[in-house]
N, CA and C atoms as a LAMMPS dump frame, in Angstrom:
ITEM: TIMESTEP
0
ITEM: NUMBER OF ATOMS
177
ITEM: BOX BOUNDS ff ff ff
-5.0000000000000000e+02 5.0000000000000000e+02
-5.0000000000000000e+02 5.0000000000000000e+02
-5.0000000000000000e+02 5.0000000000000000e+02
ITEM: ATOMS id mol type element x y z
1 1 1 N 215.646 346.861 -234.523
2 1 2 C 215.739 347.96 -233.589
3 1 3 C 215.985 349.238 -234.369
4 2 1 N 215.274 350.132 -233.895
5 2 2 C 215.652 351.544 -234.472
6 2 3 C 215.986 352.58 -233.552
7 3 1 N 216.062 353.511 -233.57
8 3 2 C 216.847 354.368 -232.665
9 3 3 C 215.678 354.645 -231.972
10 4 1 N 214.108 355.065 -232.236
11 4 2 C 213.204 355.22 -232.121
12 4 3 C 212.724 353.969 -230.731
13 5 1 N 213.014 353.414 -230.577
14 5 2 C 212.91 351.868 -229.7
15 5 3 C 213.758 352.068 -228.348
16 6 1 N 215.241 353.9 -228.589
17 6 2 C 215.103 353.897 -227.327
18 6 3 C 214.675 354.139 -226.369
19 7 1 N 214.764 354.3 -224.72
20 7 2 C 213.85 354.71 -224.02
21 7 3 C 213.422 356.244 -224.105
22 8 1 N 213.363 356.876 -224.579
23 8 2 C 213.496 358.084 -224.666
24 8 3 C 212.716 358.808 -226.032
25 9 1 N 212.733 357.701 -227.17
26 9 2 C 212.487 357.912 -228.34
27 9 3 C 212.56 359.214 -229.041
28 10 1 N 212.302 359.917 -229.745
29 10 2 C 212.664 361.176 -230.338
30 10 3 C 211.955 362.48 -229.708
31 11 1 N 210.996 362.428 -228.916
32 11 2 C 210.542 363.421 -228.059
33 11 3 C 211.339 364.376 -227.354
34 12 1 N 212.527 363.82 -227.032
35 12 2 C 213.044 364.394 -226.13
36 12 3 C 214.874 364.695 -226.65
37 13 1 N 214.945 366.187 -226.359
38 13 2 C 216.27 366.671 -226.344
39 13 3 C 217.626 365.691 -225.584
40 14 1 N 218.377 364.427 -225.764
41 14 2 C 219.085 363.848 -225.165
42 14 3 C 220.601 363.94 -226.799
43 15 1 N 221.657 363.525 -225.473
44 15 2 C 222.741 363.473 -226.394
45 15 3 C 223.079 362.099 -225.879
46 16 1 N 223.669 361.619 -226.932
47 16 2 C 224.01 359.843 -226.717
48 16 3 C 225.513 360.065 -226.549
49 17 1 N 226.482 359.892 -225.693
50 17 2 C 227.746 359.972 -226.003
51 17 3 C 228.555 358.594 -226.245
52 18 1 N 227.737 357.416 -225.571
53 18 2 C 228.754 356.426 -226.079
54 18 3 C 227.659 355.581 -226.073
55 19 1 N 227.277 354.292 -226.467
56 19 2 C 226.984 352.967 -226.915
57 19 3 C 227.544 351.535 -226.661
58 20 1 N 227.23 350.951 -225.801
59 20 2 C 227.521 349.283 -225.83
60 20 3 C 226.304 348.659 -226.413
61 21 1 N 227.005 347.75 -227.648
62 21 2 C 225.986 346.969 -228.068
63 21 3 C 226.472 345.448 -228.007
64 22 1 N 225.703 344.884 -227.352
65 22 2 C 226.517 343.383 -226.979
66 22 3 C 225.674 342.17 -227.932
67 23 1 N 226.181 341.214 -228.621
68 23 2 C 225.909 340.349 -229.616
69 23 3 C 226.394 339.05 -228.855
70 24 1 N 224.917 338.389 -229.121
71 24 2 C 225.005 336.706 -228.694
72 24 3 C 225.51 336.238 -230.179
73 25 1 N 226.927 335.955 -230.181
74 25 2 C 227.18 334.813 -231.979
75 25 3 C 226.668 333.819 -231.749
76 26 1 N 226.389 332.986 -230.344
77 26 2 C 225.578 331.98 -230.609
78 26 3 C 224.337 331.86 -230.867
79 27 1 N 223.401 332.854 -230.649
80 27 2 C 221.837 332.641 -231.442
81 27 3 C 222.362 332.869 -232.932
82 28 1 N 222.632 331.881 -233.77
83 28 2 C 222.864 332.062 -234.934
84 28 3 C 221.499 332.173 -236.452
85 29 1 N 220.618 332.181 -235.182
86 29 2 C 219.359 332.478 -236.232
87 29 3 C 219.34 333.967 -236.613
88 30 1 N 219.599 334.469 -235.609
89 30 2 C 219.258 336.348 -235.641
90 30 3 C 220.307 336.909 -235.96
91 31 1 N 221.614 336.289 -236.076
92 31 2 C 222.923 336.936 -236.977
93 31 3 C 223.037 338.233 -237.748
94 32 1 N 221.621 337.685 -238.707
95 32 2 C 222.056 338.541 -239.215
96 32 3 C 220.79 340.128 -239.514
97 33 1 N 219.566 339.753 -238.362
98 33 2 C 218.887 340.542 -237.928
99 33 3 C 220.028 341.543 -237.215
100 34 1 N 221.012 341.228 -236.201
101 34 2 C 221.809 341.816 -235.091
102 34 3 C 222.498 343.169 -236.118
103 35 1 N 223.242 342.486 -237.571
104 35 2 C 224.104 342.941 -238.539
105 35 3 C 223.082 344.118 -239.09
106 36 1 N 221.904 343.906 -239.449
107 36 2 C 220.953 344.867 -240.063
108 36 3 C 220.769 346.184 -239.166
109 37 1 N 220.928 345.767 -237.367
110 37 2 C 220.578 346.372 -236.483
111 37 3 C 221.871 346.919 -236.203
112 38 1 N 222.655 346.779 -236.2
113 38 2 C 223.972 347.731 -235.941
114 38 3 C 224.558 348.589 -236.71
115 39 1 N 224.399 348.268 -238.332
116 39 2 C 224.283 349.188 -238.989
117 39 3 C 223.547 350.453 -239.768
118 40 1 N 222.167 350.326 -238.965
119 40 2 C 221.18 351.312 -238.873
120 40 3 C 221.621 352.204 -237.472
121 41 1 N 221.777 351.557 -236.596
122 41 2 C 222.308 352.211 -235.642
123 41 3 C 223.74 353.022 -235.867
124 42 1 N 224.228 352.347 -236.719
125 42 2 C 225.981 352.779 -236.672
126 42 3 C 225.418 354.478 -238.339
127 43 1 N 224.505 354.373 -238.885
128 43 2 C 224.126 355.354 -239.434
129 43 3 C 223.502 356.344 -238.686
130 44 1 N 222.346 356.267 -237.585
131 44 2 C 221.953 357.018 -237.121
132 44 3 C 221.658 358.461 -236.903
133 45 1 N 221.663 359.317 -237.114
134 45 2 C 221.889 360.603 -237.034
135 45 3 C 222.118 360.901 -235.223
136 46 1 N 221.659 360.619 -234.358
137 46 2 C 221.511 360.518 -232.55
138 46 3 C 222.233 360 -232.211
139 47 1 N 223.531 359.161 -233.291
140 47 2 C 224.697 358.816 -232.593
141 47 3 C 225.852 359.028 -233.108
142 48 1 N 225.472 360.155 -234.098
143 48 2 C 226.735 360.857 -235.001
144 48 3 C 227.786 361.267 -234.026
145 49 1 N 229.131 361.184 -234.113
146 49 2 C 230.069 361.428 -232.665
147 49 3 C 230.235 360.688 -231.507
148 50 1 N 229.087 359.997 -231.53
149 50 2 C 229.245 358.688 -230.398
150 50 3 C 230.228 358.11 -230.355
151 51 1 N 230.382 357.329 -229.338
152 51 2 C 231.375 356.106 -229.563
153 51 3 C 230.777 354.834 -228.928
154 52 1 N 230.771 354.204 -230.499
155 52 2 C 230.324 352.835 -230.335
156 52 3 C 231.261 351.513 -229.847
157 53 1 N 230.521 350.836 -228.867
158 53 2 C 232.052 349.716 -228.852
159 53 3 C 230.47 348.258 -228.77
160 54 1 N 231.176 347.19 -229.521
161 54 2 C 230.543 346.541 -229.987
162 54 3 C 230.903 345.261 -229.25
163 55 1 N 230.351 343.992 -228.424
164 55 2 C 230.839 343.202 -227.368
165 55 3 C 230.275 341.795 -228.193
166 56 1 N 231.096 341.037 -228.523
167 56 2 C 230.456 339.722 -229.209
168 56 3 C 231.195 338.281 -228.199
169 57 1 N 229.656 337.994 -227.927
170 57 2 C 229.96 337.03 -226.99
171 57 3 C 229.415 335.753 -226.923
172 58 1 N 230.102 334.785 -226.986
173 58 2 C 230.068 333.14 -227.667
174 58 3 C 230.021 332.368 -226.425
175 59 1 N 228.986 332.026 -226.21
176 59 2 C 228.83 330.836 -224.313
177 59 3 C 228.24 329.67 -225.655
């Protein structure tokens, strides 16, 4: 995922103020796709000042 992937993509003047990103730990195949993807996100420039809260959830 890139920031580019959101609905909105870079076209458009938006401010992001906060972020939920929710993580299945049980698909343990994509672990560490999820890890690659949160910390591109957690660099971002479109979510500099944000506030990220991160939800990891084990069924």
């Amino acid at each position: 995922m890139s920031i580019s992937t959101f609905p909105f993509g870079k076209g458009f003047a938006i401010t992001i103020l906060a972020l939920i990103f929710v993580v299945d730990c049980g698909d343990y195949d994509r672990i560490y796709e999820v890890r690659d993807a949160i910390h591109r996100i957690l660099r971002s420039v479109e979510l500099r000042g944000a506030r990220v809260l991160i939800l990891a959830n084990k069924q």
